[in-house]
N, C-alpha and C positions, 0 to 999 in steps of 0.2 A: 166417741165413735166406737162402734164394733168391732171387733177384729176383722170380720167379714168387709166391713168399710175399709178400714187398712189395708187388706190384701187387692181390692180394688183399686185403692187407689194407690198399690205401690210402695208405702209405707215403711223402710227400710228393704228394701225388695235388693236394692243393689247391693246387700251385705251376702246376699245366701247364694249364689252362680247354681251351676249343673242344673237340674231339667225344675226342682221346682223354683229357681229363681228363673229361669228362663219361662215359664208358666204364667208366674207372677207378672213378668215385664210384659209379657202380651197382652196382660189384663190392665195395665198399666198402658202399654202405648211405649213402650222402651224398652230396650234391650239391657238386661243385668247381668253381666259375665264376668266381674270384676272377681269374685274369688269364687273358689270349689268348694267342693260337698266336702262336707266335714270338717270347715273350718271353724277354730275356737276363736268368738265374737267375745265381746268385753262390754261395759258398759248399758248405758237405754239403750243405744241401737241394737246391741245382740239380743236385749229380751224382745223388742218389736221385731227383729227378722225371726228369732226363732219362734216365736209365735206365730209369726206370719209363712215359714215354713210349716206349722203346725197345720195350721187350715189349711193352706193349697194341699200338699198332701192328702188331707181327710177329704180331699172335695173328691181326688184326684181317685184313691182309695175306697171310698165311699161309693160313689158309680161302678167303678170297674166292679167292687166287688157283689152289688147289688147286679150286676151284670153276669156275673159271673155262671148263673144258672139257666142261661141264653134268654132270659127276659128279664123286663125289671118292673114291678110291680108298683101300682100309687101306694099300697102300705109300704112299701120300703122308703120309698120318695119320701112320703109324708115321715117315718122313722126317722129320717136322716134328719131332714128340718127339725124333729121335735128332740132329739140327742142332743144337738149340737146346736141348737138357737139363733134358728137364723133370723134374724130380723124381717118382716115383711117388706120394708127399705131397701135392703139388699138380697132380695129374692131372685131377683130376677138377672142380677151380673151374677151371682153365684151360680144360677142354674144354667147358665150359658156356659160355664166351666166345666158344670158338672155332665153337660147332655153332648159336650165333645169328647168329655172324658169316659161316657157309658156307650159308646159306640160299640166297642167291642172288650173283653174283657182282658186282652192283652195287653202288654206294655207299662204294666205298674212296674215291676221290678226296679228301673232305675230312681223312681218316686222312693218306694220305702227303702230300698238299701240309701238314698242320700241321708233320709229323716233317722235312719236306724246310727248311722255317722253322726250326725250330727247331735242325737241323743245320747252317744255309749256311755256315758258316764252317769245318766239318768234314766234307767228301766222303769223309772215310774211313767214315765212321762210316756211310752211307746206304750208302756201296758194298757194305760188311758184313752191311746188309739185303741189299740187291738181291741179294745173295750166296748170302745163305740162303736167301731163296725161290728161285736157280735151284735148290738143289739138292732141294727138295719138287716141282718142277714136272720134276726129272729121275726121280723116286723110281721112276715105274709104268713107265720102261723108254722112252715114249712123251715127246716134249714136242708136243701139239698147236698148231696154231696159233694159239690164242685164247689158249693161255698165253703166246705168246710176244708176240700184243697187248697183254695184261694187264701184263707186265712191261715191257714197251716204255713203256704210260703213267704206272706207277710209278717207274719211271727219270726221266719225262720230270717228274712231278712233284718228283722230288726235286733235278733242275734240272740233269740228265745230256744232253749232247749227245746227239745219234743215235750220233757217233762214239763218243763217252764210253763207252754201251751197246752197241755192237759188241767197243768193248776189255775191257769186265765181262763179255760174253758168253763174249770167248775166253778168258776168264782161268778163270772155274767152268763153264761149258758143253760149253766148243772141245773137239776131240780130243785126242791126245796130240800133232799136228803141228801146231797152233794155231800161228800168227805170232808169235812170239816178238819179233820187231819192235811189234806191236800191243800184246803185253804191258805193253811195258816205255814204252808210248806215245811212240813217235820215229819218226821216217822210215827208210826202208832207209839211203837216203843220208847220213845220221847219221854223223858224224866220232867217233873213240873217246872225246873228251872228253867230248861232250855224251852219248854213249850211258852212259858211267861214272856220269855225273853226273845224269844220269836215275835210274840204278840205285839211287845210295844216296838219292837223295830217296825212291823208294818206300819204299826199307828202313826211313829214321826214320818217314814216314808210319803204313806198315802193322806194327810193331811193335805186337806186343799190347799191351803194355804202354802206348803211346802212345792206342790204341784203347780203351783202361781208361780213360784218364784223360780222355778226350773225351767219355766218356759212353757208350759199349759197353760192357753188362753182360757181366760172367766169364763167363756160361753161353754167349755166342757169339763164343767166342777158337777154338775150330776151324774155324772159316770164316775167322779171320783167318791163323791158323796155316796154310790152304789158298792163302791169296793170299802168301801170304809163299814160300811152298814153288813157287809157277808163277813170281814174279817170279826167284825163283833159277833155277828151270831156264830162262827162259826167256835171263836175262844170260849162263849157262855156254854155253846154244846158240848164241847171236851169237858168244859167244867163242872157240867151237870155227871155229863160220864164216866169222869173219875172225882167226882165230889173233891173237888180242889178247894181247898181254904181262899 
């Protein structure tokens, strides 16, 4: 089963409380109040609910912010489904979340500051998000303004510097000439050691497989597989630029 199945149908739903367990239980048919936002889960159940927080959120997240620029376009729609993998099976309970949740653009805040709690000790896993909504907010060719407010206090919720989200920015946003410095988050002035050693902390960080096991659902390993692929070009291009052994 999907994750998307899961959050349907409930799926440790009663471990996560505050708005997106309360979300969850409505999609569910039941009410989940049993514990608060930001509680530290243990065990299979904690990876199923924090997953399962993962996606209500993105659902939650996703709309609002594709909403964000007082409209929401079928390339965003269609973006959103093709980031984050929605199964054709679950198209349709998903998008009944998602079209309550695009009504208007207000009202996330209590979504990402719960997800930003219950991630604090995992910034991969939030960057992952913020990841994926750039690429819904890039989908219609445009990124408006209001989108990139929108993101800016989704960031801010999930406990990202301004710098933080400049460096997220360049990483799913930036051009193809993005700061590869900024990337790899070091100073130009950066000595080879610490630029090296910058590099592979990304590497064990942003490894899917590491991203799996913090609690990023398999359906959004291609947003990580995207940041894994900019921190690599962005280390070859320092390295071409200071011809580093």
């Amino acid at each position: 089963m999907s994750i998307w199945g899961k959050v349907i149908g409930g799926v440790a739903g009663f471990a996560i409380g505050g708005p997106i367990g309360a979300l969850l239980g409505a999609a569910a048919g039941h009410a989940m109040d049993r514990a608060r936002a930001g509680q530290r889960l243990s065990g299979p159940a904690s990876q199923q609910a924090r997953q399962s927080a993962v996606a209500v959120a993105v659902i939650v997240l996703g709309a609002k912010m594709a909403k964000a620029d007082g409209r929401v376009t079928r390339d965003e729609i269609e973006a959103f489904k093709t980031v984050f993998q929605i199964p054709a099976g679950d198209m349709g309970d998903v998008g009944r979340l998602f079209n309550e949740a695009r009504r208007d653009a207000g009202g996330f805040e209590p979504y990402a500051e719960q997800l930003g709690a219950m991630f604090a000790r995992e910034p991969q896993v939030l960057e992952g998000v913020l990841g994926g909504l750039m690429h819904v907010a890039l989908a219609d060719g445009v990124v408006h303004p209001k989108e990139i407010e929108f993101l800016q206090k989704v960031s801010a919720s999930f406990g990202f510097s301004a710098d933080d989200f400049e460096r997220i920015r360049a990483t799913h946003m930036g051009p193809g000439e993005a700061d590869p410095y900024e990337i790899l988050g070091v100073p130009r002035d950066a000595d080879e050691a610490e630029i090296k050693a910058a590099y592979r902390k990304l590497i064990r960080e942003y490894h899917p497989d590491t991203l799996i096991a913090q609690g990023l659902p398999q359906e959004f390993i291609d947003v990580a597989n995207e940041k894994m692929a900019a921190i690599n070009a962005a280390y070859e291009k320092v390295e071409k630029l200071r011809s580093l052994p």
